[in-house]
C-alpha positions as CSV (number, residue, x, y, z in Angstrom):
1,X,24.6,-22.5,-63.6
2,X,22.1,-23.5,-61.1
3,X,23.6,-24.7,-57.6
4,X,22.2,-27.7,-56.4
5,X,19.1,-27.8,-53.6
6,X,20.8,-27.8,-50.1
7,X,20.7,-31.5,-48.6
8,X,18.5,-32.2,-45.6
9,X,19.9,-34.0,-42.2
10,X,17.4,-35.2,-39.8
11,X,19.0,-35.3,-36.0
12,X,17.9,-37.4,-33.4
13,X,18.9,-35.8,-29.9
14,X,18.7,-37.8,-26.6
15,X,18.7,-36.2,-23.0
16,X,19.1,-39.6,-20.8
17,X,17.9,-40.5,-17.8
18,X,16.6,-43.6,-15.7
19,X,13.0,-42.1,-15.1
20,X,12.7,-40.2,-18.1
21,X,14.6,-39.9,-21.7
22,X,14.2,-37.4,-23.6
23,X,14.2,-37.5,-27.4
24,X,14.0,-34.8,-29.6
25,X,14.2,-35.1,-33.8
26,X,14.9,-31.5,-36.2
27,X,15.8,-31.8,-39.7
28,X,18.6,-29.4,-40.6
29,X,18.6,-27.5,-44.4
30,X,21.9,-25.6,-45.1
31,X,21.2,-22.9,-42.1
32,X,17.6,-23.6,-41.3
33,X,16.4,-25.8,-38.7
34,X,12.7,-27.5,-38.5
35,X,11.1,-29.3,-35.9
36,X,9.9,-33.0,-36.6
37,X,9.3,-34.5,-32.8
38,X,10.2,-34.9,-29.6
39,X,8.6,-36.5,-26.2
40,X,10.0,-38.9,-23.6
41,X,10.4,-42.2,-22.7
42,X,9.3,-43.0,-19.3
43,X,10.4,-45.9,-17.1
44,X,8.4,-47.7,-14.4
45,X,10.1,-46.8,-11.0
46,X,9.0,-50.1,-9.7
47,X,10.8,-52.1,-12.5
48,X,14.2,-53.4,-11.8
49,X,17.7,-52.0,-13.4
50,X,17.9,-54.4,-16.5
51,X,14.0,-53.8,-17.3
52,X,14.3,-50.7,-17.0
53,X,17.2,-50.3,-19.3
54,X,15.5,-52.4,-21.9
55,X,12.8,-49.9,-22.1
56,X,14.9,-46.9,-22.9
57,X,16.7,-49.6,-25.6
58,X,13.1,-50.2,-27.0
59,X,11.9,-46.8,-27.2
60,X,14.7,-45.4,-28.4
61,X,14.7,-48.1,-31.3
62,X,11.4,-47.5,-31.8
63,X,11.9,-43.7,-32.2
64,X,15.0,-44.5,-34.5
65,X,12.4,-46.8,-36.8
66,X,9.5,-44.4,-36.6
67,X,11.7,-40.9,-38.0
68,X,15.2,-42.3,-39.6
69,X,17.7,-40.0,-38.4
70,X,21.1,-39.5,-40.0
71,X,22.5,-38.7,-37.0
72,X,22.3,-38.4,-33.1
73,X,23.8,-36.7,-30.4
74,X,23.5,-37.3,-26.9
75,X,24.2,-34.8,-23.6
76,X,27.1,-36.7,-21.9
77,X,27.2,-37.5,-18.0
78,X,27.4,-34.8,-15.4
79,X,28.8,-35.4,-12.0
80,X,25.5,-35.3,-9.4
81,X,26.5,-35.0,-5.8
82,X,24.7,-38.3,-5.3
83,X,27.7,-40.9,-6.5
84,X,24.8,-43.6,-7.3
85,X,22.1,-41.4,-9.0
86,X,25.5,-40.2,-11.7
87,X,25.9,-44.3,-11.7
88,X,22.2,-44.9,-12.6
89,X,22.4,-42.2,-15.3
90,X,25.9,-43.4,-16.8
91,X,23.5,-46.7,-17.3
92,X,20.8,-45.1,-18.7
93,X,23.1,-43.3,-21.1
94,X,25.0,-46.7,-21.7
95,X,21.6,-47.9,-23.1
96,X,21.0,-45.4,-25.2
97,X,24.2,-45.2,-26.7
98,X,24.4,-49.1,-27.6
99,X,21.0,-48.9,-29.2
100,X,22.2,-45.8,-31.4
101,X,25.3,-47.6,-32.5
102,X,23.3,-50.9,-32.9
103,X,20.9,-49.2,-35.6
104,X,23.9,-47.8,-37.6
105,X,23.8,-44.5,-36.6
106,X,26.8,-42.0,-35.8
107,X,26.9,-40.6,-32.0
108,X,28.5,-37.6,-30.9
109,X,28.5,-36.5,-27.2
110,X,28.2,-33.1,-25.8
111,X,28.5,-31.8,-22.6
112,X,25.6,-30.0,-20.8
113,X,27.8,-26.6,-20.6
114,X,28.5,-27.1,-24.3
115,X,25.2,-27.5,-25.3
116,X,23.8,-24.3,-23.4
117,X,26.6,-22.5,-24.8
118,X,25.7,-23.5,-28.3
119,X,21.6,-22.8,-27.8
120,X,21.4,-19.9,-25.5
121,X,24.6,-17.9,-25.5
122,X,26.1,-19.0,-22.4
123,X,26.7,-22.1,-20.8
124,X,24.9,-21.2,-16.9
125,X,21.2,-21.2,-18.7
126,X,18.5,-22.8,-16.4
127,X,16.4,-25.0,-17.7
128,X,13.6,-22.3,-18.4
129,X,15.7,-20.2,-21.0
130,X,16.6,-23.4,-23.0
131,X,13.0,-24.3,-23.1
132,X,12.1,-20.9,-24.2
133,X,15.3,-20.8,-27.2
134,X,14.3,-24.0,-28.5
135,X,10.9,-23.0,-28.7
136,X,12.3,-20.1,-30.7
137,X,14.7,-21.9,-32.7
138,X,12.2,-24.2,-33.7
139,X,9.5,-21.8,-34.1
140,X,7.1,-24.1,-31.6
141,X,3.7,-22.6,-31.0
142,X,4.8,-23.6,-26.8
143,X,7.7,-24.5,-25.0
144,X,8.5,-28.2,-24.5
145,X,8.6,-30.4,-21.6
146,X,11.9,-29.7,-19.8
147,X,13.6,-33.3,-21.1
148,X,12.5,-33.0,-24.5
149,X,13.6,-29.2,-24.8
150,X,17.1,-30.6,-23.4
151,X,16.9,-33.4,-26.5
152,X,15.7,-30.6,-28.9
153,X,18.6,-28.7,-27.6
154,X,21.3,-31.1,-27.9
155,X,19.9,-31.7,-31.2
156,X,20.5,-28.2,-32.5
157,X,23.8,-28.0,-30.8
158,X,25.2,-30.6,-32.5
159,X,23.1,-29.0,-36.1
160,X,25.3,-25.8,-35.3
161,X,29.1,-27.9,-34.9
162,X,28.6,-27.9,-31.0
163,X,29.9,-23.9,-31.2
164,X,26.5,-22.3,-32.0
165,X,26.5,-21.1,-35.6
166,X,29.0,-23.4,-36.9
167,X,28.9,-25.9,-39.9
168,X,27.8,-29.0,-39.5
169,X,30.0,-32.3,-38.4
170,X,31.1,-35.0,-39.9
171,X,29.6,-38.3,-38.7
172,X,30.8,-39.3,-35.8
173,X,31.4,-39.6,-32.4
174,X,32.7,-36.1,-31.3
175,X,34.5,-35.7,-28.3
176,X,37.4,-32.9,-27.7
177,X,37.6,-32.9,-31.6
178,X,38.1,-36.4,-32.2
179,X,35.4,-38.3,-34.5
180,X,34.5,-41.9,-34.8
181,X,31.5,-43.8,-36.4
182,X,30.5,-47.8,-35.6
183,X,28.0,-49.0,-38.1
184,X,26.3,-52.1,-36.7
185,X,22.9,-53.7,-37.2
186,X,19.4,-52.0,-35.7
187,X,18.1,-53.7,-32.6
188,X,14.6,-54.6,-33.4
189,X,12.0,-53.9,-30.7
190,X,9.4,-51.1,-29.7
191,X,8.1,-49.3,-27.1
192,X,5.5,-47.1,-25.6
193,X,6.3,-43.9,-25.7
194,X,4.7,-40.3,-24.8
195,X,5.3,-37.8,-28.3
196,X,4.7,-35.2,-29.7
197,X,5.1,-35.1,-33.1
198,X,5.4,-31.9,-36.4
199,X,3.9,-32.4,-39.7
200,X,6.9,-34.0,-41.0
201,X,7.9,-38.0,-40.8
């Protein structure tokens, strides 16, 4: 009896963030992982808050149009030292997450400890050793820019179950075990956006 090809799941992985977003996209086959993009969207510093916002919304739509994921995952909030810089962030990542939801797609959050953990082996990795695992994860001919390698990497985390090696999740918002999906309709718009982008679409 022959056993059925393994379904592919393409993963869109976001790494928020006022000035620069990162985005990165893998398709996932049974256990093998292959790069499809990744690149940022960039903000203009002089903009104000709500333009600013709508940019990540746009490019992130955009990005969403361009590769149809199944999924996404997105690193959740850390606590910065600077009360309003964790505020602006928390916005940035508001954004992101409405215009996810908006195009019908499942989010789950991860935390940045989890998401090391999952990629590297241990959760204290600097940013240089998750740039350098995603690069060999993804068998990438260099290492990506720091925010896209953090996308890539929350990308894969979520591929493995958010442990590392583990199956894939249902769809749905993970958080402490729990799951939920909001279906919704896509947010139509477009952005600028600075990619790099694999052979496949």
């Amino acid at each position: 009896m022959t056993l059925p090809a393994p379904t592919t799941l393409r993963i869109l992985g976001i790494d928020p963030g006022l000035r620069i977003t990162g985005f990165g996209v893998i398709d996932v086959t049974g256990s093998k992982l292959a790069y499809v993009a990744s690149g940022c969207i960039r903000t203009d510093d002089k903009a104000g808050l709500p333009e600013r916002l709508a940019t990540i919304a746009r490019g992130i739509d955009a990005i969403v149009a361009a590769h149809a994921p199944g999924q996404a995952a997105i690193e959740e909030v850390f606590l910065n030292r600077n009360p309003w810089s964790t505020l602006l962030l928390g916005q940035a990542r508001g954004a992101a997450i409405t215009t996810l939801t908006l195009a019908g797609l499942p989010v789950a959050e991860y935390g940045t400890m989890q998401i090391k953990q999952a990629v590297v082996g241990h959760g204290r990795a600097d940013k240089t050793q998750v740039q350098h695992m995603v690069r060999r994860l993804l068998q990438l001919p260099g290492d990506p820019s720091p925010d896209a390698a953090d996308a890539l990497a929350c990308a894969i985390c979520h591929a493995h179950g958010g442990l590392g090696m583990g199956a894939l999740p249902t769809a749905g918002r993970r958080r402490g075990g729990r799951l939920m999906a909001k279906d919704l309709a896509r947010l139509p718009g477009a952005a600028t956006l600075s990619t790099s982008s694999g052979n496949k679409k």
